[in-house]
Residue frames as a rotation matrix with the C-alpha (Angstrom) as fourth column:
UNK 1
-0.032 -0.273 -0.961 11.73
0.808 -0.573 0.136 -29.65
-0.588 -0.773 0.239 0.64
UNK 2
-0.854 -0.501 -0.140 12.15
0.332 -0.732 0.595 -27.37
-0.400 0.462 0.792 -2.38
UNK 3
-0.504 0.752 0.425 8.72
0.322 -0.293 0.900 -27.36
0.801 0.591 -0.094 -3.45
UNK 4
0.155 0.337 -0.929 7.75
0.983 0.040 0.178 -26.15
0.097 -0.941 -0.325 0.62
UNK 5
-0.257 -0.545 -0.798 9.82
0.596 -0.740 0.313 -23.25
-0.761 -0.395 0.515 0.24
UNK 6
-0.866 0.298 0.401 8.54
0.198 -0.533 0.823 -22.41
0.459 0.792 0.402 -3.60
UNK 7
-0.016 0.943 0.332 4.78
0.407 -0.297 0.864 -22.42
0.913 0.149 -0.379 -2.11
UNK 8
0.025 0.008 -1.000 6.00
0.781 -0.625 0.015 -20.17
-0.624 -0.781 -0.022 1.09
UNK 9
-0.907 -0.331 -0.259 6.65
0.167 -0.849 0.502 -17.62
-0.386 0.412 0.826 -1.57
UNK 10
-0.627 0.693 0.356 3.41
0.345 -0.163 0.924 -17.67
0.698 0.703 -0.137 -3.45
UNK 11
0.568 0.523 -0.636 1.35
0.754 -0.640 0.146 -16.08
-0.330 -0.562 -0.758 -0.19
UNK 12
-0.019 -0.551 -0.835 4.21
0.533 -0.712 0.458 -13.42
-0.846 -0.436 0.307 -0.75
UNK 13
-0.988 0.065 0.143 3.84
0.123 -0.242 0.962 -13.17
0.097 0.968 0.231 -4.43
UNK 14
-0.292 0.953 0.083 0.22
0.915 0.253 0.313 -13.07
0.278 0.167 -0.946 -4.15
UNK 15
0.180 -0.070 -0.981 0.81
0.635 -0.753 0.170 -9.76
-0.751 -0.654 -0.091 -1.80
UNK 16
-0.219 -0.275 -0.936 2.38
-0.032 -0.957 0.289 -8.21
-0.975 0.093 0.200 -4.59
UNK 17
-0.664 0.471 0.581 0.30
0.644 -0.034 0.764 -8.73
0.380 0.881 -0.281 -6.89
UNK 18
0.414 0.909 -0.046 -2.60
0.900 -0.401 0.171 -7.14
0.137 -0.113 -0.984 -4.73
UNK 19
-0.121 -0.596 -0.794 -0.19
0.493 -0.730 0.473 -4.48
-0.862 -0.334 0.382 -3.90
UNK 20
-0.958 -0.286 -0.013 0.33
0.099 -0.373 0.923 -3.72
-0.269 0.883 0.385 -7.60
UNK 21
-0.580 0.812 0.058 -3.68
0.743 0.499 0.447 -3.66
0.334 0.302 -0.893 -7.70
UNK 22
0.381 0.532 -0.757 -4.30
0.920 -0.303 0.249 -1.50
-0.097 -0.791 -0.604 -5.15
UNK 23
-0.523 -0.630 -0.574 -1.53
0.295 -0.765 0.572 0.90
-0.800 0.130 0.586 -6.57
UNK 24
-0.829 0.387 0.404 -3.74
0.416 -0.057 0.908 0.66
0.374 0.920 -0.114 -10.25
UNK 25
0.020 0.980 -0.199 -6.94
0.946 0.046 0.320 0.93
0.323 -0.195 -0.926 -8.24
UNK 26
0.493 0.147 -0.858 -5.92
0.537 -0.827 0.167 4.24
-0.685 -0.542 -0.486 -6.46
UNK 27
-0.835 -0.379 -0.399 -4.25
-0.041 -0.681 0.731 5.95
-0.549 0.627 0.553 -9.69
UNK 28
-0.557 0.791 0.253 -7.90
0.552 0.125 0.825 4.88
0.621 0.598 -0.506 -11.75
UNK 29
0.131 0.794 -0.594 -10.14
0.991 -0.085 0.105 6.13
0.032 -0.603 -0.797 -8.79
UNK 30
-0.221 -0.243 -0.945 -8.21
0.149 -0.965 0.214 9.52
-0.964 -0.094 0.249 -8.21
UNK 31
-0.991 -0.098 -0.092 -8.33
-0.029 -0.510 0.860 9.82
-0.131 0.854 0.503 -12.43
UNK 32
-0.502 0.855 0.129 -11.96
0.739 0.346 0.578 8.90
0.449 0.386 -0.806 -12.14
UNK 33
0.361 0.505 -0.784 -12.59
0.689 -0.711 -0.141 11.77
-0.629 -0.489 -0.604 -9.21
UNK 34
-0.291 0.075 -0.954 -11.28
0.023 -0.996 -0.085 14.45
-0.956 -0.046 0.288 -11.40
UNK 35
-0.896 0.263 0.356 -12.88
0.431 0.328 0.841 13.28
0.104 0.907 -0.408 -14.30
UNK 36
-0.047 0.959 -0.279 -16.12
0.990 0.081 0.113 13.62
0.131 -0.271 -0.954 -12.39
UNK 37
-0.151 -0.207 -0.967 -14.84
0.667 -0.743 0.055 17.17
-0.730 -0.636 0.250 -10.81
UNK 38
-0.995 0.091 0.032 -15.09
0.005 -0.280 0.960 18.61
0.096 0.956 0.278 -14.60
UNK 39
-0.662 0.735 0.144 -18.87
0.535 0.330 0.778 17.74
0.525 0.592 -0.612 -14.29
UNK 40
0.272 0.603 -0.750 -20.11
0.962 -0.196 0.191 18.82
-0.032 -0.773 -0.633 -10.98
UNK 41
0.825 0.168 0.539 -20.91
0.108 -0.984 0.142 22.49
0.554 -0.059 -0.830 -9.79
UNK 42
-0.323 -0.946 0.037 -17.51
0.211 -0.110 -0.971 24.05
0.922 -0.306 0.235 -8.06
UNK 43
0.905 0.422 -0.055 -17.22
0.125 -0.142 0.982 24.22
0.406 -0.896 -0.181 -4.36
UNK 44
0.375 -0.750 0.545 -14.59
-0.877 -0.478 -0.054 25.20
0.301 -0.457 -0.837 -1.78
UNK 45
0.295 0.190 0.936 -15.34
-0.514 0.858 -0.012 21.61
-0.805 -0.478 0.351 -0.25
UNK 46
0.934 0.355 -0.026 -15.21
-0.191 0.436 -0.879 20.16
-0.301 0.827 0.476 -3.74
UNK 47
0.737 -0.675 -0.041 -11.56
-0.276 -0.245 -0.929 21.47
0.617 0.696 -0.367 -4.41
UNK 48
0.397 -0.467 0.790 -10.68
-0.876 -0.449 0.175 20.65
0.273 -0.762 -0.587 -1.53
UNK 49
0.505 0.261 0.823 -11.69
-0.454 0.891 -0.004 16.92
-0.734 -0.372 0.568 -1.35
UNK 50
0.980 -0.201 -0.010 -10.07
-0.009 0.009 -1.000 17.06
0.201 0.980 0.007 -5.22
UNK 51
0.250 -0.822 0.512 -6.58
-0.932 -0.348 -0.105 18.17
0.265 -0.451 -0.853 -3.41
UNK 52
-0.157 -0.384 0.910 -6.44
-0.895 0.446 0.034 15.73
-0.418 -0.809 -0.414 -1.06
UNK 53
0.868 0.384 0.316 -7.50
-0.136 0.795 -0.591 12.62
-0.478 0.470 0.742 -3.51
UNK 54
0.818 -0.514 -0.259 -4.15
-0.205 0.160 -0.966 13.33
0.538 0.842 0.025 -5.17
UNK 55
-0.266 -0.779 0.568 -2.08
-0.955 0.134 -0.264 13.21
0.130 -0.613 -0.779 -2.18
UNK 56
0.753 0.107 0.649 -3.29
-0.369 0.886 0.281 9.50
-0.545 -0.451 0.707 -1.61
UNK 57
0.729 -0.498 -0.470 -0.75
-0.238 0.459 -0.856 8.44
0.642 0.736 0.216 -5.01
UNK 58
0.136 -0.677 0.723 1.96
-0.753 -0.545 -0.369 8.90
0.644 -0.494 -0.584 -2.71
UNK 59
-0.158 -0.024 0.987 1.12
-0.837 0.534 -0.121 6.59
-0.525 -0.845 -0.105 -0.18
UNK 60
0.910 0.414 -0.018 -0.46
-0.316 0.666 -0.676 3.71
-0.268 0.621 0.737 -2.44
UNK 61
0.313 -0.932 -0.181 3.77
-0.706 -0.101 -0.701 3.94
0.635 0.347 -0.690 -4.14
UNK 62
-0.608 -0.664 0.434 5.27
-0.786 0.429 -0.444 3.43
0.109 -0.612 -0.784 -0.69
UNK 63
0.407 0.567 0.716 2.66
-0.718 0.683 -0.132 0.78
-0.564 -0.460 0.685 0.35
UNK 64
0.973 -0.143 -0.183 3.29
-0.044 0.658 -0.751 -1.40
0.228 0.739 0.634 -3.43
UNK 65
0.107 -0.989 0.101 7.56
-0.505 -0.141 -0.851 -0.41
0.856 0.041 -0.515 -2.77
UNK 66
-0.143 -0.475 0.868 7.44
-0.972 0.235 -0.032 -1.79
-0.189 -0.848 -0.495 1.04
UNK 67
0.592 0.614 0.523 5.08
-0.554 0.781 -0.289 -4.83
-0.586 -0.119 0.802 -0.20
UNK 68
0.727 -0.530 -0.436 7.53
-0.239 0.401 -0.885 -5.52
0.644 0.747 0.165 -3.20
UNK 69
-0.145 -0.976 0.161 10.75
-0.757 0.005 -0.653 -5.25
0.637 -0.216 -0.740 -0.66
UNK 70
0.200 0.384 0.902 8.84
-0.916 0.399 0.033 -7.78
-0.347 -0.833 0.431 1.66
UNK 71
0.994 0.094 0.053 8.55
-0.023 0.661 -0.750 -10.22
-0.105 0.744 0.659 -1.19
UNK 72
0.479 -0.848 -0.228 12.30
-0.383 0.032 -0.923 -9.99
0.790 0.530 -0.309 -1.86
UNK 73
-0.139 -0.747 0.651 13.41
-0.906 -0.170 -0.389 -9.92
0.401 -0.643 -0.652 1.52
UNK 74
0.418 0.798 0.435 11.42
-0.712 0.585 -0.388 -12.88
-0.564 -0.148 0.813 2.06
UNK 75
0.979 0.035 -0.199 12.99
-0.176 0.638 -0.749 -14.61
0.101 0.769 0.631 -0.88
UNK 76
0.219 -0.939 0.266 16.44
-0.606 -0.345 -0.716 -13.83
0.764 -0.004 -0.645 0.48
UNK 77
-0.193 -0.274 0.942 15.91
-0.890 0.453 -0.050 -15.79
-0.413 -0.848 -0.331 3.49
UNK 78
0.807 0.488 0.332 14.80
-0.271 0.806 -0.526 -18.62
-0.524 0.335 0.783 1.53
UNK 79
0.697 -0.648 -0.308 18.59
-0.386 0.024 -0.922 -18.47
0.605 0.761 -0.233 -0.09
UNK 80
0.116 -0.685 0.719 19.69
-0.904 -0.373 -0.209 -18.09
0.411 -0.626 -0.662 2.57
UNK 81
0.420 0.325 0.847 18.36
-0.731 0.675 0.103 -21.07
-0.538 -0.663 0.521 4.08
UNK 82
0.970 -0.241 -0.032 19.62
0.182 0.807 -0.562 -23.27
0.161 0.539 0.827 0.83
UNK 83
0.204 -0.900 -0.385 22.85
-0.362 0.296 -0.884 -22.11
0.910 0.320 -0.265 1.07
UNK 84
-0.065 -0.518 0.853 23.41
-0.995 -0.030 -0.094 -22.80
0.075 -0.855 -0.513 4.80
UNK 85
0.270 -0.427 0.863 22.36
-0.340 0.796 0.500 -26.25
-0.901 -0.428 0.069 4.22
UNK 86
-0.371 -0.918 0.140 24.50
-0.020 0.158 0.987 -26.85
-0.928 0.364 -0.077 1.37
UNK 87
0.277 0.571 0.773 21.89
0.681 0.451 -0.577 -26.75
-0.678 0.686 -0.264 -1.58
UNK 88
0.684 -0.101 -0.723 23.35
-0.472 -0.816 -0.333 -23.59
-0.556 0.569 -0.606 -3.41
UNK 89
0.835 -0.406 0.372 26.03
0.550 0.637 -0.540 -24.22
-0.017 0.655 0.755 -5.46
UNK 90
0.338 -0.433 0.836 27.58
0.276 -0.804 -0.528 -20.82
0.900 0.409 -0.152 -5.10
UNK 91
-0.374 -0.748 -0.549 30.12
0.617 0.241 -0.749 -20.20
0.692 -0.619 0.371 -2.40
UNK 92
0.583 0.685 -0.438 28.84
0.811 -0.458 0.364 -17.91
0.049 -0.567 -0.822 1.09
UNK 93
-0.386 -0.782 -0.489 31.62
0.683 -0.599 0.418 -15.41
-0.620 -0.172 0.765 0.31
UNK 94
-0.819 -0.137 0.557 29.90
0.540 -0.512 0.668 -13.74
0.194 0.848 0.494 -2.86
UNK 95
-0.972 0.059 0.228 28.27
-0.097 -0.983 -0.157 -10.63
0.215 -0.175 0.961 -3.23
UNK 96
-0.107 0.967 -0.230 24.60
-0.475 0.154 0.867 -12.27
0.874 0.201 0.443 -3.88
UNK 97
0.020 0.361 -0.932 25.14
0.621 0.727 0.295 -14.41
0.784 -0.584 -0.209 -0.63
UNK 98
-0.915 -0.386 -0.119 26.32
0.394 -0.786 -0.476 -10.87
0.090 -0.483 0.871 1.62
UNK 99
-0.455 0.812 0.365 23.17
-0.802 -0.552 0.228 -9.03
0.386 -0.190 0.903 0.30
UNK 100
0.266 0.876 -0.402 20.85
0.033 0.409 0.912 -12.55
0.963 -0.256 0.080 1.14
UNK 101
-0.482 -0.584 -0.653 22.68
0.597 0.326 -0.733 -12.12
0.641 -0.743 0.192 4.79
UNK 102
-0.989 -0.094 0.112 22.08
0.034 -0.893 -0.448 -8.81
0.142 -0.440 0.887 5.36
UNK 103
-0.659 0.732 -0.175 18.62
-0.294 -0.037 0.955 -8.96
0.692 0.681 0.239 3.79
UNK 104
0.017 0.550 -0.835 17.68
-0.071 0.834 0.547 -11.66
0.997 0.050 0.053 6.19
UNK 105
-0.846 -0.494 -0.199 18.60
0.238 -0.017 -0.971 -10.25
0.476 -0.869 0.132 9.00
UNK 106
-0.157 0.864 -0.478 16.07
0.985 0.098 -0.145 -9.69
-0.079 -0.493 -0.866 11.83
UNK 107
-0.542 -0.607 -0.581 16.98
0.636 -0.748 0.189 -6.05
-0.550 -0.267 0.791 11.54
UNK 108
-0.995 0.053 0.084 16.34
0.075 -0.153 0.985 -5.49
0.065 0.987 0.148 8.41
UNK 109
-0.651 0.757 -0.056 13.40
0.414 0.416 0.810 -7.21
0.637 0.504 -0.584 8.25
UNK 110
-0.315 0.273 -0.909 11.98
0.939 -0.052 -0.341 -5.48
-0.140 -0.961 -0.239 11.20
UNK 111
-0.499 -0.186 -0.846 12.56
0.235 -0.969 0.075 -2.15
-0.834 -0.162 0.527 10.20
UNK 112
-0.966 0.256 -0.045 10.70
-0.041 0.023 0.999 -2.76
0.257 0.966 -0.012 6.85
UNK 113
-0.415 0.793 -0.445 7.67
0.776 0.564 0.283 -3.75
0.475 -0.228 -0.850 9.17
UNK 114
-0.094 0.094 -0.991 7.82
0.413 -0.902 -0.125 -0.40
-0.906 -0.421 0.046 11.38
UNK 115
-0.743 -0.423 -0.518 8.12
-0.105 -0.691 0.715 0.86
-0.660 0.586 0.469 8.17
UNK 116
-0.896 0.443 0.028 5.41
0.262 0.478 0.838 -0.61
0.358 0.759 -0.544 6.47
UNK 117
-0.052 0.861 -0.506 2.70
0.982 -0.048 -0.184 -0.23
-0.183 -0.507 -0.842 9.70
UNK 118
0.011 0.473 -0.881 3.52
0.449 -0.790 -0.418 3.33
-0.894 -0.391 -0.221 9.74
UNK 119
-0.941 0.233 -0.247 2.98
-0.302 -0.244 0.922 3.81
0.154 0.942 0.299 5.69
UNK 120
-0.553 0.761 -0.339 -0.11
0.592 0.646 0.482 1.66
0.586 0.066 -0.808 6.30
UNK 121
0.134 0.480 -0.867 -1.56
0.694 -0.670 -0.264 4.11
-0.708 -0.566 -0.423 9.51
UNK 122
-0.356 0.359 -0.863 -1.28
-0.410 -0.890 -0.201 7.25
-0.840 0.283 0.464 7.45
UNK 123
-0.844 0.535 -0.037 -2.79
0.105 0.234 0.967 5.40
0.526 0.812 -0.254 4.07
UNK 124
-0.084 0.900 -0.427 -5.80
0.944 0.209 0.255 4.83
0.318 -0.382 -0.868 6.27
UNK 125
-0.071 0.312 -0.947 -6.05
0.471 -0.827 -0.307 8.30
-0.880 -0.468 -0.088 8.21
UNK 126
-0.866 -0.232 -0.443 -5.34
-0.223 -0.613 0.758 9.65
-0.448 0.755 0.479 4.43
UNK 127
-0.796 0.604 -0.025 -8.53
0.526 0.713 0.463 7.29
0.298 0.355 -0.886 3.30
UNK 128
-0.252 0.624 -0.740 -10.48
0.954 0.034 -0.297 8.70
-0.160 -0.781 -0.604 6.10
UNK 129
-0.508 0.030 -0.861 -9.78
-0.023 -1.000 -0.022 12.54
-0.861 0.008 0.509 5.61
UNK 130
-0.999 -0.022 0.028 -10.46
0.030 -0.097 0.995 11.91
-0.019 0.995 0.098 1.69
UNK 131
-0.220 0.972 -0.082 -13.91
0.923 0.234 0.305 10.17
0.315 -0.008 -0.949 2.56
UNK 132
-0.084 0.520 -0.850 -14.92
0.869 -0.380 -0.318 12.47
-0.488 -0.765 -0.420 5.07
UNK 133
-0.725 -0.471 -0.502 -13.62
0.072 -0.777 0.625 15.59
-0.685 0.417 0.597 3.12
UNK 134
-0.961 0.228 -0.155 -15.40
-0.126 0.135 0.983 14.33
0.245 0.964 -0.101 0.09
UNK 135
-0.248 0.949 -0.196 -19.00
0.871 0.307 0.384 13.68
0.425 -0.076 -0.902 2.03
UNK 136
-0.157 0.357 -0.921 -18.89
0.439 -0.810 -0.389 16.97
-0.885 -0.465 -0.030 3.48
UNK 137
-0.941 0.129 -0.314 -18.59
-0.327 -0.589 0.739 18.63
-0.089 0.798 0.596 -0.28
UNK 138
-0.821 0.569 0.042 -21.79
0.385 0.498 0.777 16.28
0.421 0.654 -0.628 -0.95
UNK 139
0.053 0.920 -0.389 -23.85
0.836 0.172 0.521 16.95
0.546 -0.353 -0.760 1.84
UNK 140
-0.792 -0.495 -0.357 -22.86
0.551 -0.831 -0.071 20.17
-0.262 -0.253 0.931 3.14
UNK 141
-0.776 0.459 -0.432 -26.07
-0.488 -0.871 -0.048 22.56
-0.399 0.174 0.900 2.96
UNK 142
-0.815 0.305 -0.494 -28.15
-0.339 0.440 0.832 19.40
0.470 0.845 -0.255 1.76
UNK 143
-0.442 0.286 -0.850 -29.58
0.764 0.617 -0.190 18.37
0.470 -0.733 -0.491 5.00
UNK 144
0.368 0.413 0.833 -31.68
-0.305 -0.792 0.528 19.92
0.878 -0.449 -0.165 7.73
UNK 145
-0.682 -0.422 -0.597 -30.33
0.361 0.516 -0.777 19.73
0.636 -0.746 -0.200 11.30
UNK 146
-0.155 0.913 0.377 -33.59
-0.938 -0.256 0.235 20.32
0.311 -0.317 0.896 12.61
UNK 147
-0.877 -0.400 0.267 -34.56
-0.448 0.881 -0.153 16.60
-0.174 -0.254 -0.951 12.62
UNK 148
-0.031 0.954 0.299 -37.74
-0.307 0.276 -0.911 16.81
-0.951 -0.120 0.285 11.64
UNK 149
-0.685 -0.151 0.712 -36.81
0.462 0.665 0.586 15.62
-0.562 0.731 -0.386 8.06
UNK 150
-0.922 0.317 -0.224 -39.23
-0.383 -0.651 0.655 18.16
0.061 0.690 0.722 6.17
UNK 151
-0.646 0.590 -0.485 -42.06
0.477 0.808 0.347 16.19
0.597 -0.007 -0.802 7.90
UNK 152
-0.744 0.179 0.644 -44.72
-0.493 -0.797 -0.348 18.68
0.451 -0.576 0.682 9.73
């Protein structure tokens, strides 16, 4: 039974590892765009797309903070569960068995999810604006909107 409940955690631990990945991956990418911004000709579009690459840190944070508090809360019910059937050792009055109560509550654990989707919906619309933002600086004035493709 105890080794069932150690390898329910490891999906959850696995999360926050990618979590902590995805938090590295979007503090490298943003230092890699203004590396690049140093190289390239200025634009309005350019600074703009430069702005809004730094406002993603922000979100990436909460995303890795909600994914970590899953992982915990997650491990709390799993105390829970030992102590209710009698495998703890430590009594259900103390302070560590209160927080695995509370923790484990549907409440809780709910509100971390609402909380998580809507960190997760503005990461993405933030994603989206960044892209989009960032192909208009590129292609902005590059293109003909003719359609004939410089082809006579």
């Amino acid at each position: 039974m105890q080794s069932e409940r150690a390898a329910a955690c490891l999906p959850a631990q696995g999360r926050a590892g990618r979590g902590l990945s995805q938090l590295a991956l979007v503090v490298l990418t943003t230092e890699s765009g203004e590396w690049l911004e140093e190289r390239v000709r200025e634009s309005a579009l350019l600074e703009e797309h430069a702005e809004m690459g730094s406002g993603l840190t922000p979100w990436a944070i909460a995303l890795f903070v909600l994914t970590v508090a899953g992982w915990l809360l997650g491990r709390a019910g799993l105390r829970r569960e030992r102590e209710r059937s009698g495998a703890a050792d430590s009594p259900t009055e103390d302070g560590v068995s209160t927080v695995a109560r509370l923790a484990s509550s549907v409440a809780v654990r709910v509100a971390v999810l609402v909380i998580a989707l809507v960190v997760t919906v503005g990461a993405v619309v933030d994603v989206y604006r960044i892209g989009e933002s960032g192909a208009m600086a590129v292609w902005h004035g590059s293109f003909s909107t003719s359609g004939s493709g410089g082809r006579d």
